[in-house]
HTML snippet that shows the backbone in 3Dmol.js (N, CA, C, O; Angstrom):
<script src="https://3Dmol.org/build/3Dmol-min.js"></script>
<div id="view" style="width:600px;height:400px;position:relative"></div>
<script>
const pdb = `
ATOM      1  N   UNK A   1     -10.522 -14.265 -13.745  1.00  0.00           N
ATOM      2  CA  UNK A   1      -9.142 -14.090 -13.396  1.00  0.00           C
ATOM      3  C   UNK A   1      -8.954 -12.684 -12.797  1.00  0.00           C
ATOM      4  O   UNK A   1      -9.929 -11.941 -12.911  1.00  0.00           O
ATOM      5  N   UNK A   2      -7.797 -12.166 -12.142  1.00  0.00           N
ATOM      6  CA  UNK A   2      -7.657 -11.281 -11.172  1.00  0.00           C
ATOM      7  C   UNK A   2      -6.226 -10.821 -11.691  1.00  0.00           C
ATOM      8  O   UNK A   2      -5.530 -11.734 -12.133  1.00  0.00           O
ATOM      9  N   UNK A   3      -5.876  -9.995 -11.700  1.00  0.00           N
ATOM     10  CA  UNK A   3      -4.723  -9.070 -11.572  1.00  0.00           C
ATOM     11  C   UNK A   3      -4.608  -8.003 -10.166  1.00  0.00           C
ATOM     12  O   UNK A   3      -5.416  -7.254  -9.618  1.00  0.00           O
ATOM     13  N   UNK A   4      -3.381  -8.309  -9.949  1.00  0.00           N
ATOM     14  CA  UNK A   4      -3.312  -7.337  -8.348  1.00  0.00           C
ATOM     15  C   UNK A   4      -1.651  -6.595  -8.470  1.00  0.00           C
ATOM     16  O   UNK A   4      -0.553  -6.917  -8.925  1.00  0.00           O
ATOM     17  N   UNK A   5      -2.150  -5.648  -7.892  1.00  0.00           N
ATOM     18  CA  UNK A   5      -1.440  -4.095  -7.912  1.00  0.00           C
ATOM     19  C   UNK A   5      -0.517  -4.239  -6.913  1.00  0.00           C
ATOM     20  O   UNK A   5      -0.660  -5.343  -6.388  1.00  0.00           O
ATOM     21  N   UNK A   6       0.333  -3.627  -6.442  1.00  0.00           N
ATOM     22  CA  UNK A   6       1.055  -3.437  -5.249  1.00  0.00           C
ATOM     23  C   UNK A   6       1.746  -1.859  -5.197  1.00  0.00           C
ATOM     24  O   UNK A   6       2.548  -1.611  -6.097  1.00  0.00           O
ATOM     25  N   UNK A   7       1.433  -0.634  -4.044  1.00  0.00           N
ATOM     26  CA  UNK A   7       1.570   0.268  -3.620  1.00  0.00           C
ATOM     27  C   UNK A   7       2.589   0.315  -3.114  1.00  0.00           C
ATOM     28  O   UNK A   7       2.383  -0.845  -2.758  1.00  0.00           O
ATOM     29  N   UNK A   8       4.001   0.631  -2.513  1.00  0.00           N
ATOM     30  CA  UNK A   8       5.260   1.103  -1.782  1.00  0.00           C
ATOM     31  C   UNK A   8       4.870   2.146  -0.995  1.00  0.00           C
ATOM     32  O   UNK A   8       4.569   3.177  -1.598  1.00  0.00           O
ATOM     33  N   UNK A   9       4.790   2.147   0.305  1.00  0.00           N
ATOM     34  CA  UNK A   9       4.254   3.717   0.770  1.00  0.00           C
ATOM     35  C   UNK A   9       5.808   3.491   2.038  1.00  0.00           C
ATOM     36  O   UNK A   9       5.772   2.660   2.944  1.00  0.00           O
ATOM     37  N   UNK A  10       6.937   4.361   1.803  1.00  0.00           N
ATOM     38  CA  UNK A  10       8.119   4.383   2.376  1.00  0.00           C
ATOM     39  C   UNK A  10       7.567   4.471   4.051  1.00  0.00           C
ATOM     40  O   UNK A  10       6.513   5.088   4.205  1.00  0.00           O
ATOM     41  N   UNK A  11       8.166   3.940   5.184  1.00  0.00           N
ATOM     42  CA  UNK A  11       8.153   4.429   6.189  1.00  0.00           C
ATOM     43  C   UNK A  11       9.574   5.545   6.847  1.00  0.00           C
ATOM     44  O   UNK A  11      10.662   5.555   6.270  1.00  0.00           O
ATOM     45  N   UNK A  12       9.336   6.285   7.925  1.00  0.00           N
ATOM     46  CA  UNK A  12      10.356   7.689   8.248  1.00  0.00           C
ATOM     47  C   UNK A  12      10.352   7.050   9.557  1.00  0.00           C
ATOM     48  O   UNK A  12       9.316   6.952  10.214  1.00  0.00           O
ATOM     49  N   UNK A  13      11.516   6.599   9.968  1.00  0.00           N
ATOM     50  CA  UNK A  13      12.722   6.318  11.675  1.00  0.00           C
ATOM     51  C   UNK A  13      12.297   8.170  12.137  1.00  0.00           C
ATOM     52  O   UNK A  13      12.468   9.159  11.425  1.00  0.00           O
ATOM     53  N   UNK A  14      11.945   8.131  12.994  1.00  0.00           N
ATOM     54  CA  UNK A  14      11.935   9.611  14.189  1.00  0.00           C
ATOM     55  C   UNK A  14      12.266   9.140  15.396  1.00  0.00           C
ATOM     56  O   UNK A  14      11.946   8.064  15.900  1.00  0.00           O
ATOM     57  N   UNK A  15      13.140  10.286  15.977  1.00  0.00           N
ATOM     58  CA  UNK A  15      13.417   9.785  17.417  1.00  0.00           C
ATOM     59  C   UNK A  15      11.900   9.122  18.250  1.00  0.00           C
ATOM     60  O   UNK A  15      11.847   8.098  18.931  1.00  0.00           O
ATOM     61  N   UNK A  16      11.069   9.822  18.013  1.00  0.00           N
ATOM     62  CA  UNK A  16       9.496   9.350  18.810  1.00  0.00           C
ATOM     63  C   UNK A  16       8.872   7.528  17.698  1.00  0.00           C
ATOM     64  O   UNK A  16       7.791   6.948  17.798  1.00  0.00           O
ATOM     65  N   UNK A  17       9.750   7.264  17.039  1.00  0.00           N
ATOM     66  CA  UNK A  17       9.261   6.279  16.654  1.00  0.00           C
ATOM     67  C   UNK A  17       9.177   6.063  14.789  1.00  0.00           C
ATOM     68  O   UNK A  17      10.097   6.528  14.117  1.00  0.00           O
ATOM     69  N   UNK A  18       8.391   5.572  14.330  1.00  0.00           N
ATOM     70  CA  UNK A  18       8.195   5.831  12.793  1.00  0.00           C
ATOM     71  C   UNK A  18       7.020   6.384  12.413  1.00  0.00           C
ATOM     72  O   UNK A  18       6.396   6.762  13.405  1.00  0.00           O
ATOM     73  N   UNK A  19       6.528   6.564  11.525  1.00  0.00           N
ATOM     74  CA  UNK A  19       5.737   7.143  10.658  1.00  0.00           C
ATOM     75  C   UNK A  19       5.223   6.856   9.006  1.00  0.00           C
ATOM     76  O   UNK A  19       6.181   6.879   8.233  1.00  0.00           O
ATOM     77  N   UNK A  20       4.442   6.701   8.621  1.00  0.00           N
ATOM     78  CA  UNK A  20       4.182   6.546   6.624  1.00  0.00           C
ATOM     79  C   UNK A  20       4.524   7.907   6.414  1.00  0.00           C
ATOM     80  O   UNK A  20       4.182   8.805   7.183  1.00  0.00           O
ATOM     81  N   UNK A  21       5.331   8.105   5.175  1.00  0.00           N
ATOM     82  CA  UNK A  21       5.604   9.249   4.748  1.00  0.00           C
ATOM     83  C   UNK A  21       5.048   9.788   3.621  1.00  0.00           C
ATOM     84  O   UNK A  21       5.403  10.788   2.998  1.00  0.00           O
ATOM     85  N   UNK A  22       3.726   8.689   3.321  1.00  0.00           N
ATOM     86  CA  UNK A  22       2.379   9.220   3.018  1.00  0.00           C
ATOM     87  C   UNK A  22       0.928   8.713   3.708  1.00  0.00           C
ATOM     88  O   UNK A  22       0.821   7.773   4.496  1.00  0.00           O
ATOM     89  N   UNK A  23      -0.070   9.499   3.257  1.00  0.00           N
ATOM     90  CA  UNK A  23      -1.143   9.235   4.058  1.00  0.00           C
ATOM     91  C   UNK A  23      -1.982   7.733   3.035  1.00  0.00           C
ATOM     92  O   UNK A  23      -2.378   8.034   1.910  1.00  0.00           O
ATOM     93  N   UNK A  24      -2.221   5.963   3.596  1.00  0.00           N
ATOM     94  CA  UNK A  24      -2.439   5.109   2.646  1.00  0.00           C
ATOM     95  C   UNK A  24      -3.891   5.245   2.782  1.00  0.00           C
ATOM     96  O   UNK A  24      -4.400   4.251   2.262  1.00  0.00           O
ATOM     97  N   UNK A  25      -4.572   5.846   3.138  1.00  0.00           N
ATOM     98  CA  UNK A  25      -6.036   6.385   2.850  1.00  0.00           C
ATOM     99  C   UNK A  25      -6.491   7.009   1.454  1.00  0.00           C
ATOM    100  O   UNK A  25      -7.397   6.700   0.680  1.00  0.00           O
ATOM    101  N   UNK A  26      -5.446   8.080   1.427  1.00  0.00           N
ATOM    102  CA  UNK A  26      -5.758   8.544   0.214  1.00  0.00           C
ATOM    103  C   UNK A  26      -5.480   7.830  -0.962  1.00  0.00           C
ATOM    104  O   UNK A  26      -6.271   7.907  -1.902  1.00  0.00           O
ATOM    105  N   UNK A  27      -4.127   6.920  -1.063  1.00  0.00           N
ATOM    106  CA  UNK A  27      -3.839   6.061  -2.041  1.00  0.00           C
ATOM    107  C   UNK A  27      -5.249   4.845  -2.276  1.00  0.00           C
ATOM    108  O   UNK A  27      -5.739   4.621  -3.383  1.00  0.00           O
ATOM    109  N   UNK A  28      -5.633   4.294  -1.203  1.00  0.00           N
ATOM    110  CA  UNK A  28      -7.413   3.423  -1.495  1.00  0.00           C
ATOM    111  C   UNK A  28      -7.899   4.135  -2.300  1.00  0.00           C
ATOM    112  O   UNK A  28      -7.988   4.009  -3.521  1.00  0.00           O
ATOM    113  N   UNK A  29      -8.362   5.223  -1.366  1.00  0.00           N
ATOM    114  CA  UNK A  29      -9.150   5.852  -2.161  1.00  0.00           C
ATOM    115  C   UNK A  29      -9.195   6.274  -3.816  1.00  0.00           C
ATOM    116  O   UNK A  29     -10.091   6.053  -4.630  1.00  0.00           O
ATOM    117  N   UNK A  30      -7.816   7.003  -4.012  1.00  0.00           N
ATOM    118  CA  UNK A  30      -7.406   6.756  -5.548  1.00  0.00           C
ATOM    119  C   UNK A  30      -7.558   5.505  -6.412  1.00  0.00           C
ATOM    120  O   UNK A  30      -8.370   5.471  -7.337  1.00  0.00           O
ATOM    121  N   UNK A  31      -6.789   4.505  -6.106  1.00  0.00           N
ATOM    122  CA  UNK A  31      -7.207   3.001  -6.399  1.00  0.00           C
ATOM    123  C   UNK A  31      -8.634   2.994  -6.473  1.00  0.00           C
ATOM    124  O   UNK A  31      -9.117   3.177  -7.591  1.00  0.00           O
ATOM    125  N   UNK A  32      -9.468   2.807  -5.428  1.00  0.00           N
ATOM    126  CA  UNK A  32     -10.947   2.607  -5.928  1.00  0.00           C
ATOM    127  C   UNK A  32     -11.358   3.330  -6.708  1.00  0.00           C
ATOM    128  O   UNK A  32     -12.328   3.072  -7.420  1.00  0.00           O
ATOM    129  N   UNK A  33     -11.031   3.861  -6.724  1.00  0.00           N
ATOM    130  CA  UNK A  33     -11.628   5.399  -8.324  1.00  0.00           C
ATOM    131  C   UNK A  33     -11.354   4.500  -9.430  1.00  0.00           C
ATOM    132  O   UNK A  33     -12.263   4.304 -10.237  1.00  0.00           O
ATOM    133  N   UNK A  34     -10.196   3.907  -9.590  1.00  0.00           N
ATOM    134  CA  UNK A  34      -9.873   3.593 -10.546  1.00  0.00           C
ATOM    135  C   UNK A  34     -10.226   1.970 -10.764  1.00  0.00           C
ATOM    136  O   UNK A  34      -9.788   1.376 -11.749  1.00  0.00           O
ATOM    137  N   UNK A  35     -11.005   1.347  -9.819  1.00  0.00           N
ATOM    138  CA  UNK A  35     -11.697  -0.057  -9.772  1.00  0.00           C
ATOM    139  C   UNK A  35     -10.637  -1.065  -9.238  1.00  0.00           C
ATOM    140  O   UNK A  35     -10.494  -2.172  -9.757  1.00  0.00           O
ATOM    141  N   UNK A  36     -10.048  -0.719  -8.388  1.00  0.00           N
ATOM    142  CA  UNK A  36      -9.171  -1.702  -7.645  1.00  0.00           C
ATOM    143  C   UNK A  36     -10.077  -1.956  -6.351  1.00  0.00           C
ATOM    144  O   UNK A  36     -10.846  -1.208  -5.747  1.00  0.00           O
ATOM    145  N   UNK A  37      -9.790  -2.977  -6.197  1.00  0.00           N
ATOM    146  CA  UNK A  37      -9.915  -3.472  -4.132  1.00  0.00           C
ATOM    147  C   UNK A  37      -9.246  -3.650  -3.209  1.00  0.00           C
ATOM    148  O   UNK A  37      -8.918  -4.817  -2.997  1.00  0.00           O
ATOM    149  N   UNK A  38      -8.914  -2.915  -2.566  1.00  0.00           N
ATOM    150  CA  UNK A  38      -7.766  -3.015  -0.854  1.00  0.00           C
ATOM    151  C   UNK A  38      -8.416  -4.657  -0.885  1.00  0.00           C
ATOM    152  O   UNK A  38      -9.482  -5.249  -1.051  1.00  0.00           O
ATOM    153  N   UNK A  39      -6.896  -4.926  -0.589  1.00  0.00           N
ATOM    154  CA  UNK A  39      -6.993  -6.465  -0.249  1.00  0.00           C
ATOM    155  C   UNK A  39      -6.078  -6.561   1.073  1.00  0.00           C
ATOM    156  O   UNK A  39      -6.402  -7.324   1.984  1.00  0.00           O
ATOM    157  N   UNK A  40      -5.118  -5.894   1.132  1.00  0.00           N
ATOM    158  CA  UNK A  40      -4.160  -5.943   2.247  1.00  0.00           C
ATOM    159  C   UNK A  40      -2.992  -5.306   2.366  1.00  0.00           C
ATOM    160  O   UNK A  40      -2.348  -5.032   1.353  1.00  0.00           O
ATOM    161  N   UNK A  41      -2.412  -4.877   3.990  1.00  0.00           N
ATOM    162  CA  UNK A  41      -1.626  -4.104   3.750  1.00  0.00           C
ATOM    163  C   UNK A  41      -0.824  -4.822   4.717  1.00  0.00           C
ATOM    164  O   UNK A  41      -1.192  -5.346   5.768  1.00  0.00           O
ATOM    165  N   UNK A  42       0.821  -4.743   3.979  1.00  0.00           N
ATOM    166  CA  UNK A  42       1.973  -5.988   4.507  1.00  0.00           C
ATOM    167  C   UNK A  42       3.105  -4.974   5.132  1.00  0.00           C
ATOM    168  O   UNK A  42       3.559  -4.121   4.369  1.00  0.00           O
ATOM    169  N   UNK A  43       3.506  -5.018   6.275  1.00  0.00           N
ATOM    170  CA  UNK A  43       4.879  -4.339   6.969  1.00  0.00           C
ATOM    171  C   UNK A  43       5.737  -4.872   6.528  1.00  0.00           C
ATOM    172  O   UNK A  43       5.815  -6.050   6.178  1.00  0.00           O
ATOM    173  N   UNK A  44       6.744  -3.783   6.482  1.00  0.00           N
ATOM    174  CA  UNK A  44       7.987  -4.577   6.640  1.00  0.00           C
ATOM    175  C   UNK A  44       9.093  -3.412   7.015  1.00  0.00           C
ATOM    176  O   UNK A  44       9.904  -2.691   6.433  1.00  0.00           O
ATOM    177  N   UNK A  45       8.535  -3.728   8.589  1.00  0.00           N
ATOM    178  CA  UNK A  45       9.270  -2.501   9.385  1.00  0.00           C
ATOM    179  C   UNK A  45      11.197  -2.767   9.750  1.00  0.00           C
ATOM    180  O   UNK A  45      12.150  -2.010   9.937  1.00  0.00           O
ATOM    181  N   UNK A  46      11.009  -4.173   9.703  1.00  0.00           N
ATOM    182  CA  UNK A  46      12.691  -4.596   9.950  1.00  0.00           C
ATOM    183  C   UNK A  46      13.293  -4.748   8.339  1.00  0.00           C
ATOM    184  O   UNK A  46      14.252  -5.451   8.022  1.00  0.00           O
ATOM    185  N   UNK A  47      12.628  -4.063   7.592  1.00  0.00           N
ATOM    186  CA  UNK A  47      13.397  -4.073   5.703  1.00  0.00           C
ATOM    187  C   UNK A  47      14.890  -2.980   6.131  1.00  0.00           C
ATOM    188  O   UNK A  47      14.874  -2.199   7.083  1.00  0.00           O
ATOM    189  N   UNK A  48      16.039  -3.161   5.225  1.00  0.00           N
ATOM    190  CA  UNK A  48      16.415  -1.999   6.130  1.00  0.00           C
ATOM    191  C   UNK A  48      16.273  -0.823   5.271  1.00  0.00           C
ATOM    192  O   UNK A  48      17.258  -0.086   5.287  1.00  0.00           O
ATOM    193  N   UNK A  49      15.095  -0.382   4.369  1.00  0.00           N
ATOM    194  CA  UNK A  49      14.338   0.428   4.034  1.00  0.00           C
ATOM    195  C   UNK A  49      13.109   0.483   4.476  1.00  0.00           C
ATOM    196  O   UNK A  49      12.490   1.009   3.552  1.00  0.00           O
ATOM    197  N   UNK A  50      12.191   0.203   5.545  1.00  0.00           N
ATOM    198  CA  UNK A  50      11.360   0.006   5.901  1.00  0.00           C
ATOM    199  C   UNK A  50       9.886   0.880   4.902  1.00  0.00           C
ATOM    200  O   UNK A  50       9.715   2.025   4.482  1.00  0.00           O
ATOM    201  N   UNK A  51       9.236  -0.148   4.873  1.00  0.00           N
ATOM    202  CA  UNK A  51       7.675   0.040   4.650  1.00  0.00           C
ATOM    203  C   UNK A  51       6.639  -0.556   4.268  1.00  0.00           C
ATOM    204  O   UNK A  51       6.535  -1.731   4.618  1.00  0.00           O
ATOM    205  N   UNK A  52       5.657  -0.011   3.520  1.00  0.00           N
ATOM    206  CA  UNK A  52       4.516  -0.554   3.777  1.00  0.00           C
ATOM    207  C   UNK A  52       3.622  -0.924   2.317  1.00  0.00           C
ATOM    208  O   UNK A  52       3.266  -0.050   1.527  1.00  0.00           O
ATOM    209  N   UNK A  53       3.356  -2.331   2.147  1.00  0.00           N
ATOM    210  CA  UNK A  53       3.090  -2.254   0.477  1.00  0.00           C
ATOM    211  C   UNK A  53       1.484  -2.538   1.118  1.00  0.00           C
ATOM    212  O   UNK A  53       1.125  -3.128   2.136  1.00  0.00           O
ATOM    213  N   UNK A  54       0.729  -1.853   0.061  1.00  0.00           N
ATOM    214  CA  UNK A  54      -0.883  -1.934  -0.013  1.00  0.00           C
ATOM    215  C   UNK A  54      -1.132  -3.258  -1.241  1.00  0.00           C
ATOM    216  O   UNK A  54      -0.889  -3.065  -2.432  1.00  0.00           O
ATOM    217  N   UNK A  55      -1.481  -4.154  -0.877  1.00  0.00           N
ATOM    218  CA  UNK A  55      -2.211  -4.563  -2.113  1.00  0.00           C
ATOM    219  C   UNK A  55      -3.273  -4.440  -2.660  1.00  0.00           C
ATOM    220  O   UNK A  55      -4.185  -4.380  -1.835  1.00  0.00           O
ATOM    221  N   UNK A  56      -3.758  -4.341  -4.190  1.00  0.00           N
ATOM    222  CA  UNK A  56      -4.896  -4.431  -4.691  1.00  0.00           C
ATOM    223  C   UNK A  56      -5.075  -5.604  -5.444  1.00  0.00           C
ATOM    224  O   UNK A  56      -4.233  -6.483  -5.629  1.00  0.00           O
ATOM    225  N   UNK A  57      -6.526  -5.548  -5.974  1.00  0.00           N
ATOM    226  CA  UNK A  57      -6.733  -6.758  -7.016  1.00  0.00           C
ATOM    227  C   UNK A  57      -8.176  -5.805  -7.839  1.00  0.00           C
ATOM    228  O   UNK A  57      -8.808  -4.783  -7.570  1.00  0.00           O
ATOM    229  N   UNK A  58      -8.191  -6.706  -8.796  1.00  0.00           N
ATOM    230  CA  UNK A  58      -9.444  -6.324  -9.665  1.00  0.00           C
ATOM    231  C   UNK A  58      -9.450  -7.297 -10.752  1.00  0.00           C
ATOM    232  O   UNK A  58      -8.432  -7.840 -11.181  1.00  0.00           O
ATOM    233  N   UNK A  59     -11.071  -7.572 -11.343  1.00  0.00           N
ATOM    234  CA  UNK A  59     -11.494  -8.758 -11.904  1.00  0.00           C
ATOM    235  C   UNK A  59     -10.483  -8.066 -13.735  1.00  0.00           C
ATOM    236  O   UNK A  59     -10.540  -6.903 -14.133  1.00  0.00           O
ATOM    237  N   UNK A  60      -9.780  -9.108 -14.374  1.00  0.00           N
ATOM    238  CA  UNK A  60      -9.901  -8.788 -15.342  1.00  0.00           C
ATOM    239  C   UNK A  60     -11.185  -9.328 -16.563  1.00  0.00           C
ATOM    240  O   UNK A  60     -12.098 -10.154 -16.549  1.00  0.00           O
ATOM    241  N   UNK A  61     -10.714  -8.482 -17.410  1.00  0.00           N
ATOM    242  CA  UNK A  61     -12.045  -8.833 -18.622  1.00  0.00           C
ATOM    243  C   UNK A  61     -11.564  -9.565 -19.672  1.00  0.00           C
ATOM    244  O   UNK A  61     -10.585  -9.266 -20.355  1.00  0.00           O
ATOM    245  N   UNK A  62     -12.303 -10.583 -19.802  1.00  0.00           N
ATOM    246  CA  UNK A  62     -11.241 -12.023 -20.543  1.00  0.00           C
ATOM    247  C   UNK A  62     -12.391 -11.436 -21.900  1.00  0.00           C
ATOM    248  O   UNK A  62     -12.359 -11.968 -23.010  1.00  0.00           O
TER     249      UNK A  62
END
`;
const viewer = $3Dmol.createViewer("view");
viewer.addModel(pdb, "pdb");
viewer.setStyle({}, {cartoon: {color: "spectrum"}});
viewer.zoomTo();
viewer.render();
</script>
């Protein structure tokens, strides 16, 4: 069985366009430290909070 995580990483409106208003590299990376797996990362640029959820997963221990 599997349990999976989900990340919020906000997106920032700039006149030149948008932006993550964090870097989701470093968040993997944290996660894998901690035994998660990037499984996927979902937009949702027309939210009218816009951003960006990372998912994880990892095996649980029955």
């Amino acid at each position: 069985m599997h349990e999976y995580s989900f990340v919020n990483i906000p997106v920032v409106r700039r006149r030149g366009g948008t932006a993550l208003k964090g870097d989701y590299r470093d968040v993997i990376h944290d996660r894998a430290a901690d035994g998660w797996e990037f499984v996927q990362a979902i937009p949702f640029e027309t939210d009218m909070h816009p951003h960006l959820d990372l998912v994880f997963t990892r095996k649980v221990e029955q």
